[in-house]
N, C-alpha and C positions, 0 to 999 in steps of 0.2 A: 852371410850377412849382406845385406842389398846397401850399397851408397843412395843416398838420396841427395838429387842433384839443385841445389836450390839457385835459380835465378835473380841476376840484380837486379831486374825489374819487375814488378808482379802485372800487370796490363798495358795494354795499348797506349792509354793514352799517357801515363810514365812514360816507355820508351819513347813517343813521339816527341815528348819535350826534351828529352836526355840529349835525342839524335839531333834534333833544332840546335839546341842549345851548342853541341857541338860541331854541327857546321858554321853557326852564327862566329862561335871561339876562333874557328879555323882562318874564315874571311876577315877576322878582323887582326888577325896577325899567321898569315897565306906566309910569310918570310920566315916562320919560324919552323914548317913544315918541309919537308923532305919535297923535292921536285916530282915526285911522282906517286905522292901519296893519295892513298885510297881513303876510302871508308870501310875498314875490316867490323866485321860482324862477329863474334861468336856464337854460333847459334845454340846451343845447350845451355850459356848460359847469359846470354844475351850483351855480353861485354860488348862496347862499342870504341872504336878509338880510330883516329884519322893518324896513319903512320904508312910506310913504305912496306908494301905487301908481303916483300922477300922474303922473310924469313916469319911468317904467319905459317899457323899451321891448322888444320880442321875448320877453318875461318871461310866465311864468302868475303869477297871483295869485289866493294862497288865502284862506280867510279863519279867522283867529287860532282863534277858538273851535273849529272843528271838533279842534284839533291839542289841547287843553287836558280837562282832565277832572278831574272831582273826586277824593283819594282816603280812607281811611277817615279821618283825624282830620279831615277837612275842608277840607285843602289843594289849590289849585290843580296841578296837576303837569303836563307833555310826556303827552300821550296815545300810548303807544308803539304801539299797534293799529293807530290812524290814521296814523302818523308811516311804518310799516311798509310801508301801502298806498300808502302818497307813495312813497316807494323803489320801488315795485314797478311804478309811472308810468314810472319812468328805468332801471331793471337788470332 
C-alpha cells in the first residue's frame, strides 16, 4: 500500500504568503524567538516554522536575515525577492 504524502500548501504563491507572513510574525515579536532561530523548512511537506534548528530533523534551515530587508521608512519587513526564490527551491 503506497502512503500519499499531501502538502500544506498546494503552490507557490501560498507558500510565499505563508513564509511572508511568518517572518513578518517573527519581526514583530524577534523577543519571543529562540536567539538563534532559523527558518526550518520541511521539504515533503512544506511545514515552515521559525524555531531553533537543534533538534529539526530531515528539515533545511535558512538563516532569518537573508529572508528580511530594510524598507524606505526604515522598517524591518519579509524580503519578497528572497522569499520568491525560497518557493522556487519547492514549485
Amino acid at each position: 500500500m503506497r502512503m500519499e504524502i499531501t502538502r500544506r500548501v498546494k503552490d507557490a504563491k501560498s507558500f510565499i504568503i505563508e513564509v511572508a507572513n511568518l517572518i513578518g510574525r517573527y519581526l514583530r515579536d524577534i523577543c519571543d524567538y529562540p536567539r538563534n532561530a532559523q527558518l526550518i523548512v520541511q521539504p515533503l511537506l512544506l511545514e515552515t516554522v521559525i524555531d531553533d534548528p537543534t533538534n529539526s530533523r530531515d528539515c533545511e534551515n535558512y538563516d532569518i536575515r537573508q529572508f528580511v530587508k530594510t524598507n524606505r521608512q526604515g522598517n524591518f519587513v519579509p524580503n519578497m525577492k528572497t522569499i520568491k526564490n525560497l518557493a522556487s527551491r519547492y514549485f
